[in-house]
N, C-alpha and C positions, 0 to 999 in steps of 0.2 A: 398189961402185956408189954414183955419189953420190946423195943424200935434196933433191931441191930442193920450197920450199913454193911455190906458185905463188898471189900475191895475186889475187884477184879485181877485177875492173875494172870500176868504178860508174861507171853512166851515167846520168844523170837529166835525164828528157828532159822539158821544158815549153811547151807550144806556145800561140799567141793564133791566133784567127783573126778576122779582120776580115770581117766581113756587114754588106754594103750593101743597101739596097733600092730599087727605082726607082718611081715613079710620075707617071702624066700626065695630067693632067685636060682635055680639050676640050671646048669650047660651041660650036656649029656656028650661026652666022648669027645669035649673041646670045643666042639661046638656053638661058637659065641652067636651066632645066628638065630638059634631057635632058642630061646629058652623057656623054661618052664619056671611058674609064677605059681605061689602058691600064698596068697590073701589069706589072713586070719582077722578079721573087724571083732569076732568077738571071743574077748581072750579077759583071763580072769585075772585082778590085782589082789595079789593073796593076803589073808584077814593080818597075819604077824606087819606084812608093811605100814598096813593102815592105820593099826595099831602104833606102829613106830613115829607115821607122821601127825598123828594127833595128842601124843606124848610128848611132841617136841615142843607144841604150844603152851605149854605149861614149865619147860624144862627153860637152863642158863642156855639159847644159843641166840644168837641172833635172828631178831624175830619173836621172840618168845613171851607170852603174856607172866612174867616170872617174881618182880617187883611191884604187886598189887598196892592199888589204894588202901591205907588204915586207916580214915573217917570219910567220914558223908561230910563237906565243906565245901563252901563257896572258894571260887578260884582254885581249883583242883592244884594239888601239889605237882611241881614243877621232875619231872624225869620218872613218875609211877607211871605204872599202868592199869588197865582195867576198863572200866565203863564210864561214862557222864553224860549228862544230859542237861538241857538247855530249859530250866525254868523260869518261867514269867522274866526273860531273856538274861539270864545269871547262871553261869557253869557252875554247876553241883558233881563232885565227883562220888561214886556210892565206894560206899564202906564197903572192900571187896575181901576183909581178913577178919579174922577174929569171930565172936561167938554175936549169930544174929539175936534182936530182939527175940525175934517168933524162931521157937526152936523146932519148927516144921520144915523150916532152909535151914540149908549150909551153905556160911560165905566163902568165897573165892572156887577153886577148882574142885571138882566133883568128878565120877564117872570113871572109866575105865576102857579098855580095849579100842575102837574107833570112834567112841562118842565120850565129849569132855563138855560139860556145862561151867559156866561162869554165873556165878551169882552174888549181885550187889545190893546192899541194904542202902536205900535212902529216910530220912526223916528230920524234923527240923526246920520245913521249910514248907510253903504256900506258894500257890501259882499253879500256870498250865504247861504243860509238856506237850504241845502243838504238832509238832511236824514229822514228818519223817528225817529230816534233817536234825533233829533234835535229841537224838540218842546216837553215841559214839559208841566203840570198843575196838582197844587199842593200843599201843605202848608209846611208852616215851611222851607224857605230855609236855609239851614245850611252852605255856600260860596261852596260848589260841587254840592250839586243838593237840592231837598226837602228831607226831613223828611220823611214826608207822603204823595209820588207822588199818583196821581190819575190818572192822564192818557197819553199815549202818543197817536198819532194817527197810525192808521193803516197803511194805507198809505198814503205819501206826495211828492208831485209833488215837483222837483226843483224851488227851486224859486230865482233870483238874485235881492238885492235891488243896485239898480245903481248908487245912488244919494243921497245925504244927507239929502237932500229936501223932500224926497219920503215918504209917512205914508206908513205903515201895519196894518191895523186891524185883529187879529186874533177872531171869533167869535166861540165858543168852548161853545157845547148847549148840555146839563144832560138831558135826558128823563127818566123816571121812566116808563115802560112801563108793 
């Protein structure tokens, strides 16, 4: 009987939501005295915008996740962006271009209309990925962290990679909700 280990599949999911508010004041016949107020709290951000601001994460503006990482390497290259994480206390930045090992991912930007996924290949390397503080995403690395980080996750499970042999996909998916 063959022994197969089956990795676990992180998914760390971050979402913004955009809250608008409406409001409208009327004076009836000049009337600055009495006016009429008219509250809107639930008012709707239409799908083309959300669309627009979760395309721009991927697009040239400032801000943009748009100069991805191109290997999995210790001491992540200096002005990419993308993903990294903190191994057996060594910054590994994940391969976030180009054609993954396991052709079940696709690296760097995915998705479409208000949901954009990021996805980074690691391998090559042994140790634990400990903390919450231990996974980055973000632009501009500067040799300590990014620039302009975007997110850490909230919470994260221990994870130990055993084997050098081993991939990690970290798949890290923008909702614009």
């Amino acid at each position: 009987m063959e022994s197969r280990i089956i990795q676990p599949k992180i998914e760390i999911v971050d979402s913004l939501k955009l809250i608008g508010h409406v409001r409208a004041t009327m004076f009836k016949n000049g009337d600055f005295k009495h006016p009429i107020v008219c509250n809107d709290v639930i008012n709707t951000i239409q799908a083309d915008c959300k669309s627009y601001l979760a395309g721009a994460i991927e697009k040239t503006v400032t801000y943009a996740l748009d100069d991805l990482f191109t290997a999995a390497e210790m001491d992540p290259e200096s002005s990419k962006d993308g993903i990294y994480v903190l191994v057996g206390g060594s910054k590994w930045s994940l391969k976030c271009t180009g054609t993954a090992a396991n052709t079940d991912y696709t690296l760097g930007w995915s998705g479409s209309g208000a949901a954009r996924k990021l996805t980074g290949e690691l391998t090559g390397v042994t140790g634990a990925i400990a903390a919450t503080t231990s996974v980055w995403m973000g632009q501009n690395f500067d040799a300590e962290t990014f620039d302009k980080p975007w997110a850490t996750p909230g919470s994260w499970s221990s994870l130990t990679i055993t084997n050098v042999l081993d991939y990690l996909y970290i798949e890290w998916t923008i909702t614009i909700a």
